[in-house]
C-alpha positions in Angstrom: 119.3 113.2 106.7 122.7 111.8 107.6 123.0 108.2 107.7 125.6 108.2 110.7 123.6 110.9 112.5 120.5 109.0 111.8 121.7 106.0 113.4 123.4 107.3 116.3 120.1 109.2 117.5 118.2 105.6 117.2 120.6 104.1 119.2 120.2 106.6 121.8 116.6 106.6 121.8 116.7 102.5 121.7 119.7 102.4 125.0 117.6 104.4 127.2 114.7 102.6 126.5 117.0 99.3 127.3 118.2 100.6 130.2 114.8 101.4 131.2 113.4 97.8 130.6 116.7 96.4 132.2 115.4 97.9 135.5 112.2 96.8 135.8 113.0 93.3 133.7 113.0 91.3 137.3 109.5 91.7 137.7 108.0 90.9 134.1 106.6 88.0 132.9 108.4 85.0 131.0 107.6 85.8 128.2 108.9 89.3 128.4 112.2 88.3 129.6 112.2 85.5 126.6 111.8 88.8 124.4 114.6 90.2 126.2 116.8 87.4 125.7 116.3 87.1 122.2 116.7 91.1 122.3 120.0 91.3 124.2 120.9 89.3 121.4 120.3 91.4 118.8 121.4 94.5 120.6 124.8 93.4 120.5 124.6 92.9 116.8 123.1 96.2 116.3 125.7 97.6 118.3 128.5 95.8 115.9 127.1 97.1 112.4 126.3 100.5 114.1 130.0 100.9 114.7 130.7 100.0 111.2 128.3 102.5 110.3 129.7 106.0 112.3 133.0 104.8 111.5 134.3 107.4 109.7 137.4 105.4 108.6 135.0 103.1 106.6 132.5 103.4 103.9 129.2 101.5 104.8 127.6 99.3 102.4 124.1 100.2 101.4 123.6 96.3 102.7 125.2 97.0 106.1 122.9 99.9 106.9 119.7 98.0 105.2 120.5 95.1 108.3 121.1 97.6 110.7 117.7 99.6 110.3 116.1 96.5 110.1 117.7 94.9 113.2 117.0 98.8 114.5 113.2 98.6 114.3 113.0 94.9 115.5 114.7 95.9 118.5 112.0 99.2 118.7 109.0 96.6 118.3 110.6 93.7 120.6 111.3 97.0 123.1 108.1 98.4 122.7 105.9 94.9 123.2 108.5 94.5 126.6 107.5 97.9 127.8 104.2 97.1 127.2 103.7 94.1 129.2 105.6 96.1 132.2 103.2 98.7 132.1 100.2 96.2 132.4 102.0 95.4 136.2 
């Protein structure tokens, strides 16, 4: 599968689901929104190196998409816990 292709679709898939979590964030706990603080965090820097990555003007380094997948699925399992504690209200 294509890299760029690959990437975009996970950030899709991970901005609704932080939209989602954004909405009903008022009501969790505090340790969900701690998880969402520390998330928001590393949103933005999956949001950088994903726009390194689908730039087609540059070539991404097989470093730059090894962070980014791994800042991808620690955002999917921070996401994940956060939804699951919502759903428990």
């Amino acid at each position: 599968m294509d890299f760029k292709k690959e990437f975009e679709e996970a950030a899709e898939v991970l901005k609704r689901q932080r939209d989602e979590i954004e909405v009903q964030i008022h009501l969790a706990s505090m340790d969900a929104k701690e998880d969402w603080q520390k998330a928001e965090s590393n949103w933005g820097e999956f949001v950088d190196a994903l726009g390194e990555i689908t730039d087609d003007t540059k070539e991404a380094s097989d470093e730059v998409l090894k962070a980014t997948k791994i800042i991808g699925d620690e955002l999917k399992e921070t996401y994940n816990r956060i939804s699951h504690r919502l759903s428990r209200k």
